[in-house]
C-alpha positions in Angstrom: 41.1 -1.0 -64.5 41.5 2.5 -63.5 44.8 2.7 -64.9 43.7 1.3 -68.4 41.3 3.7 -69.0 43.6 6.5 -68.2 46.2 4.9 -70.4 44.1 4.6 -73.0 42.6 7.9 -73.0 46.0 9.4 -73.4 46.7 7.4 -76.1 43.7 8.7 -77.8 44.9 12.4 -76.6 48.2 11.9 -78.3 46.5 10.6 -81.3 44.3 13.5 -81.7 47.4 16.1 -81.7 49.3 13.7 -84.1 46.0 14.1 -86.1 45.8 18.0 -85.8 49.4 18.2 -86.6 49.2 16.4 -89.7 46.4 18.4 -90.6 48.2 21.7 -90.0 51.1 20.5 -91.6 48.6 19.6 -94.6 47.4 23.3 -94.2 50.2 25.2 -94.0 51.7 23.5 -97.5 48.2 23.9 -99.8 48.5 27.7 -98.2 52.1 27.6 -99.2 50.8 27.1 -103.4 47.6 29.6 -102.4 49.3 32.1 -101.5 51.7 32.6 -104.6 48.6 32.0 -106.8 47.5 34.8 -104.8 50.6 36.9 -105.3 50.3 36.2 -108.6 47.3 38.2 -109.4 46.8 42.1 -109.6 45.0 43.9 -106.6 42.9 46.7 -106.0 44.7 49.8 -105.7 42.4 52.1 -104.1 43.5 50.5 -100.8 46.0 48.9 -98.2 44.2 46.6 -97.0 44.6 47.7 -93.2 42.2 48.3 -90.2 41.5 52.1 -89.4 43.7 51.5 -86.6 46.7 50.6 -89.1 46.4 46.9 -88.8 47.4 45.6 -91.5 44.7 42.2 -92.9 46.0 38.8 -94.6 44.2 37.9 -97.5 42.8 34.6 -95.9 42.6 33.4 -92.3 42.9 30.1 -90.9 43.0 27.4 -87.9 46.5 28.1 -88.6 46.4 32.1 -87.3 44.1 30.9 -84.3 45.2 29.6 -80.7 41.9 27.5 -81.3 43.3 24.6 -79.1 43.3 26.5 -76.1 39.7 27.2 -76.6 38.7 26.8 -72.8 41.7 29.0 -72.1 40.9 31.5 -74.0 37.4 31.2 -75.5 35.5 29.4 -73.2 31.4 29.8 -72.9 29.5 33.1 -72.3 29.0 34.1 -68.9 31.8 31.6 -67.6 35.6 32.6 -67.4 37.5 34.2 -69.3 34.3 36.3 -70.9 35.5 36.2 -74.3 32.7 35.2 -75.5 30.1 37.2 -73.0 29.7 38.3 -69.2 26.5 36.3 -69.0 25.4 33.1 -70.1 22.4 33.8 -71.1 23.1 37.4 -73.1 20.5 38.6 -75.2 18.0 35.5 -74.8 16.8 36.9 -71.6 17.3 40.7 -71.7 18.6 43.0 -74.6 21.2 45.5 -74.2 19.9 48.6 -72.0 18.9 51.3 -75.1 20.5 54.5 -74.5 20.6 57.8 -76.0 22.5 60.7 -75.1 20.2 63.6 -74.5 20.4 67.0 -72.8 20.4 70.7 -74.0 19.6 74.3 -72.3 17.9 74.4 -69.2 16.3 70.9 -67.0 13.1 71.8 -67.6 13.4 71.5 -71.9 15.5 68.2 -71.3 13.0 66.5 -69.3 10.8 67.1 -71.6 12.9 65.0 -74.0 13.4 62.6 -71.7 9.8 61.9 -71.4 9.8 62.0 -75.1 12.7 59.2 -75.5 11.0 57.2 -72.5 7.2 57.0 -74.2 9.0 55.9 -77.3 11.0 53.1 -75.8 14.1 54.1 -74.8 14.9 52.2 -71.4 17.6 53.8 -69.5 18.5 57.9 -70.3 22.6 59.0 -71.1 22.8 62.5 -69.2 25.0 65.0 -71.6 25.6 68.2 -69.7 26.9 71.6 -70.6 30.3 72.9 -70.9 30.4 74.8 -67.8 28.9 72.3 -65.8 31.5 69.5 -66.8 34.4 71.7 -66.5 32.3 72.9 -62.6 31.5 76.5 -63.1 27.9 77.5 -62.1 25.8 78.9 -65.1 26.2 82.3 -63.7 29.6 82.3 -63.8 32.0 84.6 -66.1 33.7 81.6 -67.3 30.0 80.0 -68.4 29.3 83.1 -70.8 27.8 81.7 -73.7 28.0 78.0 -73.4 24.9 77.7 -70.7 23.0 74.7 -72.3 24.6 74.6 -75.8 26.1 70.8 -75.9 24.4 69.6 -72.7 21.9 70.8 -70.3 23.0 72.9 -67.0 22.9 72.1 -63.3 24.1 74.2 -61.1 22.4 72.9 -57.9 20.1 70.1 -56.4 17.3 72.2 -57.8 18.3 71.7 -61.3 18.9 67.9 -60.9 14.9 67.9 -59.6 13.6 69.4 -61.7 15.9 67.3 -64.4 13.9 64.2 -63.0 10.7 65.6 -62.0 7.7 62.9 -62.9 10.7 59.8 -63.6 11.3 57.8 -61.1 14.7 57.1 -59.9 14.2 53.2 -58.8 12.4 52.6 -62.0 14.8 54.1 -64.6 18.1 53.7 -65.0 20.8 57.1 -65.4 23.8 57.2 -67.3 25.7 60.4 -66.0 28.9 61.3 -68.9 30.3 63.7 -65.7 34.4 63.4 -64.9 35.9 66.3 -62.5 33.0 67.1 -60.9 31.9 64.2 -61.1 31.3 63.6 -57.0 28.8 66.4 -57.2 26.8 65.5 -60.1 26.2 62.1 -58.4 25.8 63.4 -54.9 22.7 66.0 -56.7 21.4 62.3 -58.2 21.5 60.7 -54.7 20.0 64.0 -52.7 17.0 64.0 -55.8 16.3 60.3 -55.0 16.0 60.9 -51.3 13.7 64.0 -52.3 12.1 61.0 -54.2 11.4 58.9 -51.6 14.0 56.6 -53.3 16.7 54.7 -50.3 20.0 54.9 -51.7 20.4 51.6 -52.2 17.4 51.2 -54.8 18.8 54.0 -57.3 20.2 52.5 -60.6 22.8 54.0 -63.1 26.5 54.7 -63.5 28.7 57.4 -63.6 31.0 58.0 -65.8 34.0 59.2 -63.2 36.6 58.3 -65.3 39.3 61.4 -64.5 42.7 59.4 -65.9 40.6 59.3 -69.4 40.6 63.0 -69.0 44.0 63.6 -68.9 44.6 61.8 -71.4 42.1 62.6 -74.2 39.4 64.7 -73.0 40.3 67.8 -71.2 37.2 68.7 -69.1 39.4 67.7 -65.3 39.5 70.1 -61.6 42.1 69.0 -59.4 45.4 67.4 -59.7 45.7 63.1 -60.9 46.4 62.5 -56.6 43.4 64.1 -55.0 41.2 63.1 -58.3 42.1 59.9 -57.3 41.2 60.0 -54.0 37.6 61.3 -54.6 37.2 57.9 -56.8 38.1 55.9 -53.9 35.8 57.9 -51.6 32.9 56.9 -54.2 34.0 53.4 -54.5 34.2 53.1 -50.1 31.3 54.9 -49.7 28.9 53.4 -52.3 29.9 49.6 -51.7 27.8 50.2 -48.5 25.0 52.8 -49.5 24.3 52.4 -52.9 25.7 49.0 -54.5 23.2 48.8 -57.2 24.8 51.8 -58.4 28.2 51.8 -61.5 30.6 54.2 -59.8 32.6 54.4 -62.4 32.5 54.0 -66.4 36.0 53.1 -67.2 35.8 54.9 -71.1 38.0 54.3 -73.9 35.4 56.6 -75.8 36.7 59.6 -75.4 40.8 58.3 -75.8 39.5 56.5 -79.6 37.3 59.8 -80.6 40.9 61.8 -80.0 42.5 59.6 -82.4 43.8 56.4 -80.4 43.9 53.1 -82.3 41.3 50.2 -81.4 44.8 49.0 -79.4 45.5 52.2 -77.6 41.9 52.4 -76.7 41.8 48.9 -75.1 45.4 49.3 -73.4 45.0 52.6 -72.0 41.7 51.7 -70.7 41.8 48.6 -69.3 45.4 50.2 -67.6 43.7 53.0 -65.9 40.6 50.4 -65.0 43.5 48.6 -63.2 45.3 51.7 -62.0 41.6 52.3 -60.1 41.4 49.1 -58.8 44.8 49.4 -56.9 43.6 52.8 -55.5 40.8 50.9 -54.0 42.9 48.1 -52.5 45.6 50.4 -51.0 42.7 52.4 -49.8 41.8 48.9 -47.8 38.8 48.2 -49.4 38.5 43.9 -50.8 38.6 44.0 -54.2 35.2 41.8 -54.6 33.9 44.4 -52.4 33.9 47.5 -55.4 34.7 45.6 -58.3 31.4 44.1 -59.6 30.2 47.7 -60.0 33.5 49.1 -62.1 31.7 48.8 -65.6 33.6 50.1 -69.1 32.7 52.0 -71.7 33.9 51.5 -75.5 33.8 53.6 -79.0 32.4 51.4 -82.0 34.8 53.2 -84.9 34.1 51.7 -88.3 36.2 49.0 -88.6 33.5 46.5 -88.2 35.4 42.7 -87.7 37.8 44.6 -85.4 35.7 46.8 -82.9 34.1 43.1 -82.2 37.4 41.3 -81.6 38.0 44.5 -79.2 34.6 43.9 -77.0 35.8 40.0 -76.3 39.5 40.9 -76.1 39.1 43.2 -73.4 36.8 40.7 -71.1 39.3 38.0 -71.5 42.5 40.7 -70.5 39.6 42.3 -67.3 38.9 38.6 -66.4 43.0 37.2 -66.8 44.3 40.2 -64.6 41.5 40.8 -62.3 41.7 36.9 -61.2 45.5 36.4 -61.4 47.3 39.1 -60.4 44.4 41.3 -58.1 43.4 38.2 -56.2 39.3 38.7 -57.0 37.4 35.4 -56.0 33.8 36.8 -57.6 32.8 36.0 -60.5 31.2 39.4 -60.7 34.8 41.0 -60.4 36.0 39.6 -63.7 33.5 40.2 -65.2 34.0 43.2 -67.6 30.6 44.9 -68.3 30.3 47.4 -70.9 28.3 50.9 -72.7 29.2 51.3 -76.2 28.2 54.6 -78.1 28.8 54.6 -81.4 31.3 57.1 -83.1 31.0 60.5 -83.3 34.1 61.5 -85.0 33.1 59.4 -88.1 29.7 61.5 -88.3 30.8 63.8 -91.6 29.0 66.9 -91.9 28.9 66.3 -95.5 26.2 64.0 -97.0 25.0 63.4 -93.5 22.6 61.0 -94.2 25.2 58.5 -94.9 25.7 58.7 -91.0 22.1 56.8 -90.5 24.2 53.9 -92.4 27.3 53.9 -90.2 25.9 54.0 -87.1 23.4 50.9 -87.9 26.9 49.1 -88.3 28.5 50.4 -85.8 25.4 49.3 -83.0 25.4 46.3 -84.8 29.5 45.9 -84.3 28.5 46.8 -80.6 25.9 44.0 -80.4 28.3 41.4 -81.9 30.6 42.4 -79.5 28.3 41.6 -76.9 27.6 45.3 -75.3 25.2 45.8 -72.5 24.2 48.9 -73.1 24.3 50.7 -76.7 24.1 54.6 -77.9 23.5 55.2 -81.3 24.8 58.8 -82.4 21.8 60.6 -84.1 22.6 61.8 -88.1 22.9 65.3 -87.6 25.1 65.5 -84.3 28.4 66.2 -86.1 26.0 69.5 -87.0 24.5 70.5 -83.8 22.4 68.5 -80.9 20.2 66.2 -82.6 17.0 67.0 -83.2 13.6 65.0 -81.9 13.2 63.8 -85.6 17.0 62.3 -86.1 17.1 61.1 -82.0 13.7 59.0 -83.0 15.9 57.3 -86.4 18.6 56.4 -83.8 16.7 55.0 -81.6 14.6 52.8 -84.3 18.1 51.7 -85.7 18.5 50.0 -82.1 14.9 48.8 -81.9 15.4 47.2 -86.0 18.6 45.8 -84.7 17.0 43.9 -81.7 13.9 42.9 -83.0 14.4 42.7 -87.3 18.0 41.6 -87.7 18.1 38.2 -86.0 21.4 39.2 -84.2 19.9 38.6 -80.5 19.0 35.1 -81.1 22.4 33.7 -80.4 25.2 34.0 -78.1 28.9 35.8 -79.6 27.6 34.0 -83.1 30.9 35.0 -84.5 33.1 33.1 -82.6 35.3 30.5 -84.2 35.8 32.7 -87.1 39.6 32.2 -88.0 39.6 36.1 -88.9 37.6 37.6 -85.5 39.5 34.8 -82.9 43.3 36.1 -84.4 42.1 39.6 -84.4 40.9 38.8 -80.6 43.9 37.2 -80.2 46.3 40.4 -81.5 44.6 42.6 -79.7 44.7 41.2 -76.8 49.0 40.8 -77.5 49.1 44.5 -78.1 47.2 45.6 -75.4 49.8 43.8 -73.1 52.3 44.8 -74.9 51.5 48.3 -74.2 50.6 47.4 -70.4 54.7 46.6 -70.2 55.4 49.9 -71.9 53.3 51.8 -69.4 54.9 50.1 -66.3 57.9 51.1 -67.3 56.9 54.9 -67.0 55.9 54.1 -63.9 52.3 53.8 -64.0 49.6 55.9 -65.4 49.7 58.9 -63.0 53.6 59.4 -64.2 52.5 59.0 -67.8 50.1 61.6 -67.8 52.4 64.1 -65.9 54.9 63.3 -68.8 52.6 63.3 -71.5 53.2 59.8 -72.8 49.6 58.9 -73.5 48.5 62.7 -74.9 51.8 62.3 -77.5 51.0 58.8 -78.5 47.3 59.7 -79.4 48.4 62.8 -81.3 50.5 60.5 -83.8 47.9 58.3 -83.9 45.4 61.0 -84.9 48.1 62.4 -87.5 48.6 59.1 -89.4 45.1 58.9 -90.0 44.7 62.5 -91.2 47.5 61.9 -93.5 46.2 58.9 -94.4 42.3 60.4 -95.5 44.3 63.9 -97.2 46.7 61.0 -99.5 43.5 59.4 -100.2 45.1 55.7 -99.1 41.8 56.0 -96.7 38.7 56.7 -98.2 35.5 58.3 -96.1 32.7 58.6 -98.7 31.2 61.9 -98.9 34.3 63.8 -97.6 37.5 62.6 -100.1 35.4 60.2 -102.3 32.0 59.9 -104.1 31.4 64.0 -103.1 28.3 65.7 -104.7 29.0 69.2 -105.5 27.1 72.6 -104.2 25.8 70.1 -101.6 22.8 70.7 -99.6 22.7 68.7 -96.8 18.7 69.5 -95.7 18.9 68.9 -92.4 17.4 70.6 -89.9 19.6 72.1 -87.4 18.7 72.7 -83.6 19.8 75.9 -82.0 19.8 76.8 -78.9 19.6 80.4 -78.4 20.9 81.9 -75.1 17.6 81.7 -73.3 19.2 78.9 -71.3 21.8 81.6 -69.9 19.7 84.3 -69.2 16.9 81.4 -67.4 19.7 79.4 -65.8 21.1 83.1 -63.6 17.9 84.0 -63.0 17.2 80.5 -61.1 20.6 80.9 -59.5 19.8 84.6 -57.9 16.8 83.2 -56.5 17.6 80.1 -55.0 20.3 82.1 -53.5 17.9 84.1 -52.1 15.7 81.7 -50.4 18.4 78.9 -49.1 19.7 79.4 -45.4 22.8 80.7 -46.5 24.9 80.6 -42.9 24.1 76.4 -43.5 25.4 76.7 -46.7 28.4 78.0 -45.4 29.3 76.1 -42.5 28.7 73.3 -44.7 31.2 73.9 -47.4 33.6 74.6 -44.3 32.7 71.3 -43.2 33.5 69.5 -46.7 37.0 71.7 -46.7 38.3 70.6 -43.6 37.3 66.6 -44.9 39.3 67.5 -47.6 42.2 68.6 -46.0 42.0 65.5 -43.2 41.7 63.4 -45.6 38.7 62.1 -44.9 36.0 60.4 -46.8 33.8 63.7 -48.9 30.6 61.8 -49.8 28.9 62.5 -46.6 29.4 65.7 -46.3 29.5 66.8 -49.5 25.9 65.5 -49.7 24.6 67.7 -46.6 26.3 71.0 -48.9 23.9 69.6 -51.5 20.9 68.9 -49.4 21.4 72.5 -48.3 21.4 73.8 -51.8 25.3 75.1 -52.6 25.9 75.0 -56.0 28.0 73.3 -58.1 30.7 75.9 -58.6 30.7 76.4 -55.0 31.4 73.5 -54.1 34.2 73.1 -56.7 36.1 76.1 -55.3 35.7 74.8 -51.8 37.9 71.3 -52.8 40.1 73.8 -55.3 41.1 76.0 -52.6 42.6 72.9 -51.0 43.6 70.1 -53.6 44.6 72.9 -56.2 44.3 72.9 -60.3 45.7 70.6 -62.7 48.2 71.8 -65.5 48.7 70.0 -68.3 52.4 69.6 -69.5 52.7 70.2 -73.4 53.3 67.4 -75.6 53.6 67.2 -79.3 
C-alpha cells in the first residue's frame, strides 16, 4: 500500500512542476509582448533607474526573477534556518527592537546626565559615542588630545570616568552599546571593573562592543596595533568572555562604517560578513568550539536610502551568516547561525542643507531597518550632519522609533515583505554578489593580506567616486543639495557647542587621580600586562587588575604599543 501512496504522490509532484512550467512558460511569453509595449513608450529622464549602490532595476518583477521554489531552502520561516526571513520566530510580537540612540559629548558627568534624560523618556538600551582621543587611545591630557577632549563623544581616560559615566544606572538592568575599536579591550575592561564597583557579577552585565578592528582598516581609521596582534586581543575577549561574561556581544561585526565611506549595499555585506568569518577562524585556531563564542558575535548594518534594497540586505546577510556558519564552520547551535543585528540609520545622507528633510529620511530609513528585521535600531538625530544633536532633535529621533513601533502597524507581522518578486530577487542578487566577492577576497589571500595591500580601501574609494560623480552630473538627485534648493537658506537650527571646558575639566581630573592612586601598583601592573603581551598570553585578566588600580587609558595603550607596535597604512588610490 505503502508503495502506492508513494507512487502516487510523485505523480502528483511531477504534475505540479509540469504545471509551474507551463505557467512560466505562459509567463515568460505575455512578458515577452509587455515588455516591447514597454519599450515602446518614453521614460522619465531625470533618472537611471538604479539603486544608490549602482544596481541597476527592471521595470517589473516576477515568479520568473525569483528562486521561489526553493522556498525552504532559501526562505524558510522566521527564527528557523536559513534566517532569511528573521533570527526569531516570534520577532516583534513578543519584544520590539532594543531603541538606541547614540549619545555622548564632553565630560561623563554632562553625558550621564543625557543618559538619564534618553532613559526617562523611553529609550531602552544607551549607544556610547566617545571622543576622538579616546577612540584613537590617548588620555585627555595628552598633546595629541588638544582640542578634541569631548567634541564628538565623551572622554574616559580611566575607571573613574566610566563610573561616573554610569553613576545612578544600573549595569544588569540596562543594556550598553560601546562604538570602541583599538582600544577597544580597555573600554570594556573599565565597563566590567564599573559593574564589579556596582555590585554587578560579570556574568549579569548586558551590552556589546563594537570591537570590530578589520572594519577599521578598511574604512574607518581610528586602529593601535598592527591586523596580527589586533587579532589576538579579539580572541582574548572571545576566550575569556565565553566563561565570565556570556550575556555579553563581544564583538559588533559593522558594515556601518565600510557603507558611510562609500561602499555599495554589496561591498558592505561582502566585506562584513568576510571579516565576521575571518573572526570566527581566529577563534577556532585559537581552540576555542565555534558554538562556544559564536552566539554572542552580533552585526551591525547602515540603512542608506535605498529603501527595497537595504531590506533585501538585512535577510540576505542571515541566510549567507546561517549557510556558511553551518556548512563550512561546523556550528551545531542554532544560536551560531543565527545572525543578530544593530542598524543605525545613515549619517552620510544627513545634508546640512534643508536639514529638516533629514527627520523624513531617517523615519524611512528605521522603518527599512524594521522591515529588515533589525534588533536594535538608531535613528540619527536632524541636526547631526551640523554638530552633536541637541536634547530637542535626540527627543524627534527617538519618537520616530516610538511612531514606528506603536503608530505604523509594521510590528504586527513577521518579514511582511517576503514573497515580493522585487525584495526575494534583490535578496537573491545580493546574496550572489556578496559571494562573489567572498571568491575575490580568497584569492588575495584573506582579509589581513587585503588590508596590508589596500584592496578593500581602493575598492571603496571608487565606489565613493561613482557616486560623487553621479550627484555633481545630476543622474542622482539629493533634494536640498543638487535639486529643489531654496536660496539664502537659513537652516534654524540650533547648534550645540561644546566649548573646551571638557579639556580643561577632563586634565584636571587626570592630575588628581594621579595623585591619589598607589602609583608603584599601577606600575607593576602595566609590567604585568606587558610581559602577557609579549608571552602571549591571554590580557583580559590582567589588564583588568591595571584598571581596578586606576591606569589610564593612554597608559595602558603605550604599554601593548611598546610591544605589538603601530599600524601603517599602505596608500591606495
Amino acid at each position: 500500500m505503502s508503495h502506492v501512496l508513494d507512487r502516487e504522490a510523485a505523480e502528483a509532484l511531477q504534475a505540479e512542476v509540469e504545471r509551474r512550467r507551463a505557467e512560466l512558460a505562459e509567463l515568460e511569453a505575455r512578458l515577452s509582448g509587455w515588455t516591447a509595449a514597454y519599450e515602446a513608450t518614453s521614460k522619465r529622464d531625470d533618472t537611471d533607474f538604479t539603486t544608490v549602490s549602482g544596481r541597476v532595476i527592471a521595470p517589473l518583477y516576477t515568479p520568473a526573477d525569483t528562486r521561489e521554489d526553493e522556498y525552504l531552502r532559501d526562505i524558510g520561516l522566521p527564527g528557523e534556518y536559513p534566517f532569511t526571513r528573521g533570527p526569531y520566530q516570534t520577532m516583534y510580537r513578543t519584544r520590539l527592537w532594543t531603541m538606541r540612540l547614540f549619545s555622548g559629548f564632553a565630560t561623563a558627568e554632562e553625558t550621564n546626565e543625557r543618559y538619564k534624560f534618553l532613559l526617562e523618556r523611553g529609550q531602552t538600551g544607551l549607544s556610547v559615542a566617545f571622543d576622538f582621543p579616546t577612540l584613537m587611545g590617548y588620555d585627555s591630557d595628552d598633546p595629541m588630545s588638544e582640542g578634541e577632549v569631548g567634541k564628538c563623544g565623551v572622554a574616559i581616560s580611566s575607571l573613574a570616568d566610566m563610573e561616573t559615566l554610569f553613576d545612578g544606572i544600573p549595569l544588569d538592568r540596562v543594556s550598553v552599546s560601546m562604538t570602541i575599536n583599538g582600544p577597544a579591550i580597555m573600554l570594556y575592561c573599565f565597563l566590567l571593573a564599573t559593574a564589579e564597583k556596582q555590585g554587578v557579577p560579570f556574568e549579569r552585565v548586558r551590552g556589546t562592543i563594537q570591537n570590530d578592528i578589520l572594519k577599521e582598516y578598511m574604512a574607518q581609521h581610528a586602529w593601535i596595533y598592527p591586523p596580527e596582534p589586533a587579532l589576538k586581543i579579539i580572541t582574548d575577549i572571545f576566550e575569556w568572555s565565553a566563561e565570565h561574561a556570556p550575556r555579553f556581544n563581544t564583538i559588533s561585526i559593522s558594515g556601518y562604517h565600510i557603507r558611510e565611506a562609500g561602499a555599495t549595499a554589496g561591498q558592505e555585506l561582502a566585506y562584513t560578513l568576510k571579516n565576521g568569518f575571518t573572526y570566527v577562524e581566529r577563534g577556532i585556531a585559537r581552540g576555542l568550539d565555534v558554538d562556544e563564542f559564536a552566539p554572542r558575535l552580533s552585526f551591525f548594518w547602515d540603512v542608506h536610502n535605498d529603501f527595497f534594497e537595504e531590506i533585501a540586505k538585512f535577510r540576505a546577510g542571515r541566510r549567507i551568516w546561517a549557510r556558511h556558519m553551518r556548512e563550512v564552520y561546523g556550528a551545531q547551535k542554532p544560536e551560531s547561525w543565527r545572525l543578530r543585528t544593530h542598524a543605525q540609520t545613515a549619517g552620510v545622507t544627513l545634508t546640512a542643507q534643508q536639514p529638516y528633510n533629514n527627520v523624513a529620511r531617517v523615519a524611512y530609513q528605521g522603518l527599512a531597518a524594521v522591515l529588515g528585521g533589525t534588533q536594535s535600531l538608531h535613528t540619527n538625530a536632524l541636526d547631526e550632519t551640523l554638530a552633536l544633536p541637541t536634547e530637542h532633535a535626540v527627543r524627534i529621533a527617538l519618537r520616530t522609533q516610538q511612531i514606528l513601533a506603536y503608530e505604523t502597524g509594521v510590528a504586527n507581522t513577521i518579514d511582511p515583505l517576503a514573497g515580493s518578486y522585487f525584495v526575494e530577487s534583490l535578496t537573491d542578487q545580493l546574496e550572489d554578489e556578496a559571494e562573489a566577492i567572498f571568491a575575490e577576497i580568497d584569492e588575495l589571500g584573506g582579509v589581513v593580506p587585503g588590508i596590508e595591500t589596500g584592496y578593500f580601501q581602493g575598492r571603496i574609494a571608487r565606489s565613493a567616486r561613482r557616486f560623487q560623480d553621479e550627484l555633481e552630473a545630476g543622474s542622482r538627485v539629493v533634494v536640498g543639495v543638487n535639486a529643489f534648493e531654496e536660496a539664502d537658506e537659513d537652516h534654524g537650527v540650533e547648534i550645540l557647542r561644546i566649548d573646551e571646558s571638557a579639556g580643561e575639566t577632563q586634565r584636571r581630573r587626570l592630575a588628581e587621580l594621579r595623585s591619589r592612586r598607589n602609583a608603584e601598583e599601577v606600575t607593576r601592573a602595566l609590567a604585568d600586562l606587558a610581559d602577557a603581551a609579549r608571552n602571549d598570553q591571554n590580557l583580559l585578566p590582567p589588564m583588568l587588575d591595571a584598571v581596578r588600580a586606576y591606569a589610564t587609558l593612554g597608559e595602558i595603550r603605550v604599554a601593548l604599543e611598546d610591544v605589538y607596535g603601530r599600524f601603517k597604512e599602505p596608500i591606495s588610490f
